[in-house]
DRENKOLVO-877133 format. One record per residue: residue number from 1; residue in one letter; x, y, z of N, C-alpha, C, O in turn. Coordinates in pm, 1 decimal. Atoms other than C-alpha are relative to their C-alpha. Example, Ala and Ser with C-alpha at 12.3 -4.5 7.8 and 13.67 -1.06 7.14 Angstrom:
BEGIN
R pos code    neast   nnorth      nup   caeast  canorth     caup    ceast   cnorth      cup    oeast   onorth      oup
R   1    A     89.0   -119.0      0.0   1230.0   -450.0    780.0     90.0    120.0      0.0    193.6    118.1     66.5
R   2    S    -82.0   -119.0     -6.0   1367.0   -106.0    714.0    -77.0    109.0     73.0    -26.1    219.8     89.9
# end
This chain:
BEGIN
R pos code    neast   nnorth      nup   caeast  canorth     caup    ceast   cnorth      cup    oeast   onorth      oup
R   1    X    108.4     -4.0     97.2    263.8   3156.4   4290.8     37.4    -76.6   -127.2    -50.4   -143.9   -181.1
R   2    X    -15.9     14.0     71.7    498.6   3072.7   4014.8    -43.7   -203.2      1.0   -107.2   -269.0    -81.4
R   3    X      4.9    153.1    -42.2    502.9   2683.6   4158.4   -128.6    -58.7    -23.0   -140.6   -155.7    -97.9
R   4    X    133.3    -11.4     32.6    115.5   2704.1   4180.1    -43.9    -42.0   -149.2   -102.2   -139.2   -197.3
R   5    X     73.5     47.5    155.2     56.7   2740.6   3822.3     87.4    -97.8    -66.6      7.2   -172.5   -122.8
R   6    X    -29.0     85.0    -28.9    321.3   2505.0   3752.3    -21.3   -159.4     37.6     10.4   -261.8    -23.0
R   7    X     69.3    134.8    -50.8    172.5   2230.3   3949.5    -99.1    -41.4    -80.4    -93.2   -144.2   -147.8
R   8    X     76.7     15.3    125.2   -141.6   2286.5   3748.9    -14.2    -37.0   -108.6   -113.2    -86.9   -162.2
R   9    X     15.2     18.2    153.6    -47.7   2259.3   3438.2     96.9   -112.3     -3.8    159.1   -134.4   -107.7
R  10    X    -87.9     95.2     -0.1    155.8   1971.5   3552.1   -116.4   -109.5     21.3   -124.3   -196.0    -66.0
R  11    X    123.5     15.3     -1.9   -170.7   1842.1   3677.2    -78.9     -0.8   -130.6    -25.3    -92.5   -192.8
R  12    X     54.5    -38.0    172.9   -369.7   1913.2   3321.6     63.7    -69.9   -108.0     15.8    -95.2   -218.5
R  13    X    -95.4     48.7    129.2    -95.4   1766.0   3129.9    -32.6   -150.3     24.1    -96.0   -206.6    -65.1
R  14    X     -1.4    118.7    -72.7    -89.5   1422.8   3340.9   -135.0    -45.1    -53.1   -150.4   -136.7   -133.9
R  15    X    153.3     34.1     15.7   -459.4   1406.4   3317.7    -45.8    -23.9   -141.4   -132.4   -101.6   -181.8
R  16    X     47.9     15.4    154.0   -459.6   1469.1   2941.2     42.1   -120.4    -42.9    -36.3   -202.3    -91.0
R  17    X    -62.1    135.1     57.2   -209.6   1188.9   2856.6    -54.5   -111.9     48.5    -57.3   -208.1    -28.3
R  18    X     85.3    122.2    -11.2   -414.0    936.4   3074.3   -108.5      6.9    -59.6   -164.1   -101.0    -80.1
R  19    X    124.6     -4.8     88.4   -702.1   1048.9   2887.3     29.4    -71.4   -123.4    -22.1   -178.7   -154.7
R  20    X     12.1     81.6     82.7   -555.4    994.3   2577.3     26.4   -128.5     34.0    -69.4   -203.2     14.0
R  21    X    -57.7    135.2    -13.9   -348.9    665.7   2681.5   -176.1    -76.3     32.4   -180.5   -192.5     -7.8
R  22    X    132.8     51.2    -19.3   -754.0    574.4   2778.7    -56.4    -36.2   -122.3   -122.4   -137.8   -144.0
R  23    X     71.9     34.6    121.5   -848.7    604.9   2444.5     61.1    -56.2   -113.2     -1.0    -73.8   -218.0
R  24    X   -110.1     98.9     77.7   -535.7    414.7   2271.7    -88.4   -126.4     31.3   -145.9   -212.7    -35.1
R  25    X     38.4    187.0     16.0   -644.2    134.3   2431.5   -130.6    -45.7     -9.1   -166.8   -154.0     36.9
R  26    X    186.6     -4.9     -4.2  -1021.0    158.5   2379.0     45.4    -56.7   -196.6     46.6   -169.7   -245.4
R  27    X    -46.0     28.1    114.4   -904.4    186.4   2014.8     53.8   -157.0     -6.0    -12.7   -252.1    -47.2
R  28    X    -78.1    100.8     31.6   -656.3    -75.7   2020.5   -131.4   -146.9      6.0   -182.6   -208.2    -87.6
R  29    X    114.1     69.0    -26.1   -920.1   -306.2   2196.7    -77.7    -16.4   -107.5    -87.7   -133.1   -145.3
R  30    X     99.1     30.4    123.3  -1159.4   -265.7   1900.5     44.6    -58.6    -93.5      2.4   -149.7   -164.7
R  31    X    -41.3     68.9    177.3   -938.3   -305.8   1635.3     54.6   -145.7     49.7     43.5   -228.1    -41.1
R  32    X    -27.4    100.1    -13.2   -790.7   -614.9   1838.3   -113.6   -144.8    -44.1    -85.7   -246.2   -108.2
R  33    X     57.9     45.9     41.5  -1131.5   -751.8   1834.2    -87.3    -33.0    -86.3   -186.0   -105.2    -71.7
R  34    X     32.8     11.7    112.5  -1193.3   -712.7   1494.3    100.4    -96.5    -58.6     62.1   -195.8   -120.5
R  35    X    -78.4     92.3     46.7   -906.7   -878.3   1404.4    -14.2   -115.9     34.2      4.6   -206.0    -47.6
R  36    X     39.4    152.4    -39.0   -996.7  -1172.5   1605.8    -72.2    -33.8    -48.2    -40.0   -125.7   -123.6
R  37    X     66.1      0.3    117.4  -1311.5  -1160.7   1438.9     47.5    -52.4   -134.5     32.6   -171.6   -161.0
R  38    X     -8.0     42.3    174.0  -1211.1  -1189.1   1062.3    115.3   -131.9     56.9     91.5   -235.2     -5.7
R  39    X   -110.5     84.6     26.6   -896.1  -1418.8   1171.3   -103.1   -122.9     44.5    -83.4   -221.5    -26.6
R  40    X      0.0    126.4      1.9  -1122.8  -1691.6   1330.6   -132.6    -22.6   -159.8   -184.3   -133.6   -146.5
R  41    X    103.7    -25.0     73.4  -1390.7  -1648.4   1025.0    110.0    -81.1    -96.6     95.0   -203.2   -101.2
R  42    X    -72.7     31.6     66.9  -1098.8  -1703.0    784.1     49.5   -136.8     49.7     42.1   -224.4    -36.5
R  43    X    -14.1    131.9    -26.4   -976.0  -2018.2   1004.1    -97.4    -56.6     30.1    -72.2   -165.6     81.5
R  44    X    110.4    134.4    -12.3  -1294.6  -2184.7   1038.2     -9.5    -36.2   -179.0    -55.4   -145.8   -210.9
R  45    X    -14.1     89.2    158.3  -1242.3  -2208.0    586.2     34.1   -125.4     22.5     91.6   -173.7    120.0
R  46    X    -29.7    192.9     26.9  -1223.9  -2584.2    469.4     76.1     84.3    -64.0     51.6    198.8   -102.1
R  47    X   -130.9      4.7    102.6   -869.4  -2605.0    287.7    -27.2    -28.1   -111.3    -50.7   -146.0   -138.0
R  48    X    -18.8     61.8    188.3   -882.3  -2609.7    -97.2     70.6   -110.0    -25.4    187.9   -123.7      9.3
R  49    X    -83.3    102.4      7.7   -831.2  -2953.3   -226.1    131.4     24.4    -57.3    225.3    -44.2    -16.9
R  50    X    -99.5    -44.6     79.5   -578.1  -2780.5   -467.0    125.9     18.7    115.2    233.6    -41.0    113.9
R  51    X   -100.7    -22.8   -133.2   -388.2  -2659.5   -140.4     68.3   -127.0     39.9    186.4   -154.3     18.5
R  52    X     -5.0    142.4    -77.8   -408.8  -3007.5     41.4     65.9    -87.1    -86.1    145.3   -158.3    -24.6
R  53    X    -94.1     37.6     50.9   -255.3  -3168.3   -304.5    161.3     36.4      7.6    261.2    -33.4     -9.8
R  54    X   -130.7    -63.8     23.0     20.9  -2944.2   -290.1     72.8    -28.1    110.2    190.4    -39.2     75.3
R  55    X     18.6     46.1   -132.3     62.7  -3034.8     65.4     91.5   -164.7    -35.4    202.2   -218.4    -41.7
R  56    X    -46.1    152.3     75.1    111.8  -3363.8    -53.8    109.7    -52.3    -29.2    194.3   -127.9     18.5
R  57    X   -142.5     -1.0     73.3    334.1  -3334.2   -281.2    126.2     43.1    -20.1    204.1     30.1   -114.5
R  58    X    -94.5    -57.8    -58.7    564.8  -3154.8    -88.6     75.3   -109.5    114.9    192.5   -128.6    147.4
R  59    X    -67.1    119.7    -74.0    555.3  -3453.3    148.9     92.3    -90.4    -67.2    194.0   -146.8    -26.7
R  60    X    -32.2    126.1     92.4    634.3  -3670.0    -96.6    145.4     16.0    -36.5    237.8    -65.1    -31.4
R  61    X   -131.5    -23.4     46.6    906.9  -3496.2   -220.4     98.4     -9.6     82.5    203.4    -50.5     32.9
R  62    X    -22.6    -11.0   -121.6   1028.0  -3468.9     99.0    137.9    -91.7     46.8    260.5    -90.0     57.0
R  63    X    -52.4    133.0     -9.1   1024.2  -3820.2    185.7    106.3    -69.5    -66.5    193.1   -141.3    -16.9
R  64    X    -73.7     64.9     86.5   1174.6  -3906.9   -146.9    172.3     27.7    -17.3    265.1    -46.5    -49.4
R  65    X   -113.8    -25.7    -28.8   1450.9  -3687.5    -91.8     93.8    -46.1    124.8    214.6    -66.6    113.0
R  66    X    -82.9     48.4   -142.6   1548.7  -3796.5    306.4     27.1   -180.4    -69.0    134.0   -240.2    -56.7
R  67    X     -5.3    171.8     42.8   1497.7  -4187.3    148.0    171.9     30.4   -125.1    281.9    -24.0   -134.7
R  68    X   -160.6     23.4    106.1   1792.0  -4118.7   -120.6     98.1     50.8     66.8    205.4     -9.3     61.5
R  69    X   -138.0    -18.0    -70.8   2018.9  -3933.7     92.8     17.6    -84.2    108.7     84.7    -29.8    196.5
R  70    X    -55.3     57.2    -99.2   2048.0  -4214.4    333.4     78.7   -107.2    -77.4    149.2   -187.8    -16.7
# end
């Protein structure tokens, strides 16, 4: 008998954790595709010219530095 209830609640337990583990990833899922959401929203922005100077002038410096150390 003791085995019986046992099994059961071995049974019950199993069942609960795939339940939740069901609803992790239901969750996860949403918030994944929210995040995809805002991230391509944010990469479809045009670059600030301010950015794209800086950009620049990082090349530059860059360059200017590999050109003198040779």
């Amino acid at each position: 008998m003791d085995d019986r209830k046992s099994k059961d609640e071995s049974m019950q337990t199993s069942h609960a954790q795939r339940s939740e583990r069901s609803s992790d990833n239901g969750v996860q899922s949403a918030i994944g595709k929210r995040l995809k959401a805002y991230y391509d929203d944010v990469a479809s922005e045009p670059v600030p010219d301010r950015f794209l100077s800086l950009l620049d002038a990082l090349d530059a410096a860059e360059s200017s530095s590999k050109a003198g150390s040779k």
